[in-house]
N, C-alpha and C positions, 0 to 999 in steps of 0.2 A: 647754665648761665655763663655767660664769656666775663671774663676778669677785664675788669676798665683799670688800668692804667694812668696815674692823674697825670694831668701837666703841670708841673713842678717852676719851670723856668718860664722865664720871659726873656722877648727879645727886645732889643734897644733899639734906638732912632737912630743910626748911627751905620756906615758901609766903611769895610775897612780895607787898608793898601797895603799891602804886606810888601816891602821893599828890602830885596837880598841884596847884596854885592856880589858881582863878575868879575873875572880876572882883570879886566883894566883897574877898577879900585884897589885888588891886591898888588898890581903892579908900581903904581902910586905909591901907596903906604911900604910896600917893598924895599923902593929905590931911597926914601926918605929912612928907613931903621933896614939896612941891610944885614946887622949886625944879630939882627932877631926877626927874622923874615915870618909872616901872617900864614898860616895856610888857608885855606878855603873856607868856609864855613857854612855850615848849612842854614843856621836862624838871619831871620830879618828885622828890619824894625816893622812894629803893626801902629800905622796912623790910620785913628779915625775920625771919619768927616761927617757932615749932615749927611742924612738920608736923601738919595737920588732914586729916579726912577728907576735907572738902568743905565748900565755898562757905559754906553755910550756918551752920555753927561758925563758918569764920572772921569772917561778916559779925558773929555775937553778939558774939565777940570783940574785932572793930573796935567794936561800938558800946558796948561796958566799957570800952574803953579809950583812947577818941577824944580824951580832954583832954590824956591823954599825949603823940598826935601832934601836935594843937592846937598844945602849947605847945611844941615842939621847932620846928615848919612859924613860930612867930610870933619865934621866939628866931631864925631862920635869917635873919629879914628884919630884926627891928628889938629889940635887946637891952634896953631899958626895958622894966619888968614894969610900970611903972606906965602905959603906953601900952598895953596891951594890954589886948584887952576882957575886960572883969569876970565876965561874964556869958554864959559860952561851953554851950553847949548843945549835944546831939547836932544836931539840927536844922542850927543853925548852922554845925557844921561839915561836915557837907551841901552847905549854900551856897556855904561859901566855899573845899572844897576837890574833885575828882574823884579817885577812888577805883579802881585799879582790883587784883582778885585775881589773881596768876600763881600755879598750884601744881604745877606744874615746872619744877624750878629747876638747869641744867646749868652746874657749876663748867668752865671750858675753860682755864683754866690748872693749869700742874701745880708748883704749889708751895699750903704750908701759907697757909689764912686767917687773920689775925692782927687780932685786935681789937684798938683803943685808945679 
């Protein structure tokens, strides 16, 4: 008799964006604290959105709404709005961040998610 396995976890309503920095945001935050220069780093921020069907909404989605992450990813490094580029474009933020879509998303704790 084959051993069953239970399923344990559930997954959420929710597709997530996992958003790294590229050298151009090190370069930024570089020339601003010279004094104590950033290295690289491998973690991102994870925002997550409603459930989409697929990639390709979400991508539209990310590119309506790219200023938003923009200025949260530049708030996270360096809180002066007047330091921060003026002139933020989708493009740009191409450049200066990696992108990647997750849309399966498995809660493994068992207690309530609590926003603040």
């Amino acid at each position: 008799m084959p051993i069953q396995i239970p399923f344990f976890y559930e997954s959420i309503n929710r597709n997530a964006i996992v958003v790294k920095p590229k050298q151009p945001l090190y370069d930024w935050i570089n020339a601003l604290y010279p004094q104590s220069p950033v290295l690289a780093k491998e973690e991102g921020t994870v925002y997550l959105i409603r459930e989409r069907d697929n990639n390709e909404i979400i991508e539209r989605w990310i590119k309506r709404n790219f200023d938003k992450i923009f200025l949260n990813e530049l708030n996270d490094w360096h809180t002066d709005e007047n330091d921060w580029p003026a002139k933020r474009t989708y493009k740009m933020f191409q450049e200066w961040f990696e992108v990647e879509i997750h849309s399966f998303i498995i809660d493994l704790e068992d207690m309530e998610i609590i926003k603040e």
